[in-house]
N, C-alpha and C positions, 0 to 999 in steps of 0.2 A: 841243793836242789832248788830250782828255781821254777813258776807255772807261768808259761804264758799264753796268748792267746796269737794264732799263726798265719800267714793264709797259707794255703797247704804247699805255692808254689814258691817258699822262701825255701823251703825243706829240701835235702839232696836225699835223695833216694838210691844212690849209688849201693847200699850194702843191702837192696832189694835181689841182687844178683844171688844172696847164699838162703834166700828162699823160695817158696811155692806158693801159689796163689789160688786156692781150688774154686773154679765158679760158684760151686754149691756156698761157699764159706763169704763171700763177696755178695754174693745175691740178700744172705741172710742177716750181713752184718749191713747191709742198703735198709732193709727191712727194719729193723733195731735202730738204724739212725735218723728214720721217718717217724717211728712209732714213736720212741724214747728219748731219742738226741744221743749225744756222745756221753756215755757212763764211765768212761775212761780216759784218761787221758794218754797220747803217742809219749814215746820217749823218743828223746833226740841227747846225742851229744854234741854239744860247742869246738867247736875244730878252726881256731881262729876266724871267730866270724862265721864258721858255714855252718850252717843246723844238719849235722848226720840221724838221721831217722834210723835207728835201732829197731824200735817193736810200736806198731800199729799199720803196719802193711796194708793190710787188707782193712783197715778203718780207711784210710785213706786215698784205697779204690772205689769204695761202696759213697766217701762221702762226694767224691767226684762225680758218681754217676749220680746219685739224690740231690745234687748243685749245690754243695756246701762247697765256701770258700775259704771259712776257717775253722782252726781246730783247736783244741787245748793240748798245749806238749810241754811235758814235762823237759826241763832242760838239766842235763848234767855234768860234769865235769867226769870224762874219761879219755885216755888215748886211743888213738888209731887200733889198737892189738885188742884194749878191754874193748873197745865198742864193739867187735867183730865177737868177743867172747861171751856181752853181754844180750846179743844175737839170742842164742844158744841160752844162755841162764835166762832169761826173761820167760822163754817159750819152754821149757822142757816139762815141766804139771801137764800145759795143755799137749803135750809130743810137737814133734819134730819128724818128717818124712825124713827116715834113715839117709834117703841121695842128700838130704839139708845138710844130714850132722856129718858126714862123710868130704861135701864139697866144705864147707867150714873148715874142716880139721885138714884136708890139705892142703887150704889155703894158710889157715896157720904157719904149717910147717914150709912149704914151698913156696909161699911170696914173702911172708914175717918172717922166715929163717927159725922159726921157734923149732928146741926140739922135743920130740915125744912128751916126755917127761914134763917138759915147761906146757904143754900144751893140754897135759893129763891136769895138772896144778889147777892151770888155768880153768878150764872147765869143770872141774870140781869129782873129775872120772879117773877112775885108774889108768896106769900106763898103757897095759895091756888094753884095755877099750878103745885107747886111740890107737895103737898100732892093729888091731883089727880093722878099724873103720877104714883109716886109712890105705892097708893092704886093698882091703875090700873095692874101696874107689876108683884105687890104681889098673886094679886086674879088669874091670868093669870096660867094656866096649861104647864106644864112642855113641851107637844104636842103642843101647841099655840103659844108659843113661839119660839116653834124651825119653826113651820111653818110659821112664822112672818117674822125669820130672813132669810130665807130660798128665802123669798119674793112669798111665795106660797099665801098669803093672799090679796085678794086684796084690795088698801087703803080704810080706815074707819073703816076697818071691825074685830080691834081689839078693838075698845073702844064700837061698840054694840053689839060685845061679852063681 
C-alpha cells in the first residue's frame, strides 16, 4: 500500500460504470469536503501505470464541484477481477443498491468468464447469492433497470418485481 497525493484527472474512472451516484450523497460529501477537507483517502489500483479508482466515487464528484484538484489515494497492488471485487468489498458496511451488486456479479460472470462459485469465493457470499443476484439481473427489463439506477424505484422493489 502506498499514499499519494493525485490530481483527480490522472485517475481512470472507468469501474464508475458498476456504481450509483445519488445527488443527496455528492451534495453532502461537497459539504464535508469545504467544511473538513478529505478524511479519507480514494483507493485506486496500479494497472501498468494507469490509477483504476476502486472506492471514492462520490469524493471525487463533490471534490470537482468544491474545486479540488487533488486528492489523497491510496494506491494498491490488485488485478483487473480483484479490483472489480474490491468494488463490492470496500462498500458493502456502508450497502450497495442491489442494481450495483447484481450489474457487478454479471459482469464478473459474463465479461471475466468467472463462474458462480469463483464469483461467490470472490465476493466473500455464498453461491447461492450470486446465482440469485445474477438470475435477478438477467430477468430484469432494460426500463427497470434504468429506473433502478436512476434511483426512481423505491428500496425492495426490484426483487418483487
Amino acid at each position: 500500500m502506498e499514499l499519494r497525493r493525485l490530481k483527480i484527472e490522472a485517475l481512470d474512472l472507468s469501474l464508475g460504470r458498476l456504481r450509483q451516484f445519488p445527488e443527496a450523497a455528492v451534495r453532502k460529501m461537497a459539504s464535508s469536503l469545504r467544511s473538513k477537507g478529505q478524511l479519507s483517502a480514494l483507493v485506486a489500483a496500479d494497472e501498468d501505470g494507469r490509477l483504476v479508482l476502486i472506492d471514492g466515487f462520490v469524493r471525487v464528484l463533490a471534490a470537482k464541484r468544491v474545486g479540488l484538484s487533488e486528492l489523497a489515494v491510496e494506491v494498491v497492488q490488485v488485478d483487473a477481477v480483484q479490483m472489480k471485487a474490491q468494488v463490492y468489498l470496500r462498500n458493502r458496511e456502508r450497502g450497495l443498491q442491489l442494481v450495483e451488486i447484481c450489474r457487478l456479479v454479471r459482469e464478473l460472470v459474463e465479461v471475466d468468464g468467472l463462474s458462480q462459485v469463483e464469483v461467490a469465493d470472490l465476493l466473500e457470499r455464498h453461491k447461492s447469492w450470486v446465482c440469485r443476484r445474477l438470475a435477478l439481473f438477467r430477468r430484469l427489463s432494460a426500463e427497470l433497470v434504468e429506473e433502478a439506477e436512476l434511483g426512481e424505484l423505491p428500496a425492495g422493489s426490484l426483487c418483487r418485481l
